[in-house]
N, C-alpha and C positions, 0 to 999 in steps of 0.2 A: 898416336893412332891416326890413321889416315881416313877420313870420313866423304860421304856426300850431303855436302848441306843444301836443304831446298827449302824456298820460302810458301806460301800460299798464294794464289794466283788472286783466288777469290775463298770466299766463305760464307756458311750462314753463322757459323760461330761468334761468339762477342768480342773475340780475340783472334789477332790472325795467327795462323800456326806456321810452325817451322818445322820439320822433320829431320833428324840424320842417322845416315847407319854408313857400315864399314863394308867391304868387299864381300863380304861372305854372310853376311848380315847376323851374325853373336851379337851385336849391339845394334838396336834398332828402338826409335825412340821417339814420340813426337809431343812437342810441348806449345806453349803459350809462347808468342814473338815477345821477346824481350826487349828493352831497348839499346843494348849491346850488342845482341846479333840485329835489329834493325839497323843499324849505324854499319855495322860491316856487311850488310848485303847493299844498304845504299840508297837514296830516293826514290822516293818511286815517280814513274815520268808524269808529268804536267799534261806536257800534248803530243801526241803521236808524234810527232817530230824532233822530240826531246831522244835522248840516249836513252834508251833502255836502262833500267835498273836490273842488277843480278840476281835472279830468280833460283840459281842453285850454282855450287860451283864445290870444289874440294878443298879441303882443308886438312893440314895438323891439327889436332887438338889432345885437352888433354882432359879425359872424359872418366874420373875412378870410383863416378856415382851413375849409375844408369836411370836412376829416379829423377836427376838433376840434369838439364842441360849442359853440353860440354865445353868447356875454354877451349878460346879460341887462342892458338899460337902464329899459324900464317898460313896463307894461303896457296895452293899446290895448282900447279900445271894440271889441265884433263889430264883422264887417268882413265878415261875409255871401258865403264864398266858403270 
């Protein structure tokens, strides 16, 4: 399944969140930042100067619990939607 994964920018929550859903959105989903998908979206920047961290991008995954977070398989080219 082909998703859009986004991270949290900011929060008041005690956990930052992740969010993903699919084109048409049947699956739509948002959970606790794991430290699995933190590690595949990537550090986050030090000092304004630093590269940007990936804040949302698309992804394969394989997702056959909507209660649970989705595995992640690889990551897709924008998909402009």
């Amino acid at each position: 399944m082909i998703v859009k994964c986004q991270r949290s920018l900011s929060t008041t929550e005690e956990c930052a969140l992740m969010m993903f859903y699919n084109k048409d959105r049947t699956h739509l989903a948002q959970f606790d930042l794991t430290a699995d998908w933190d590690r595949i979206f990537g550090p986050p920047p030090r000092t304004l100067g630093e590269q940007m961290r990936t804040e949302r991008f698309f992804a394969e995954v394989n997702w056959p619990d909507p209660q649970r977070p989705p595995t992640f398989v690889k990551r897709l080219p924008e998909q402009h939607w």
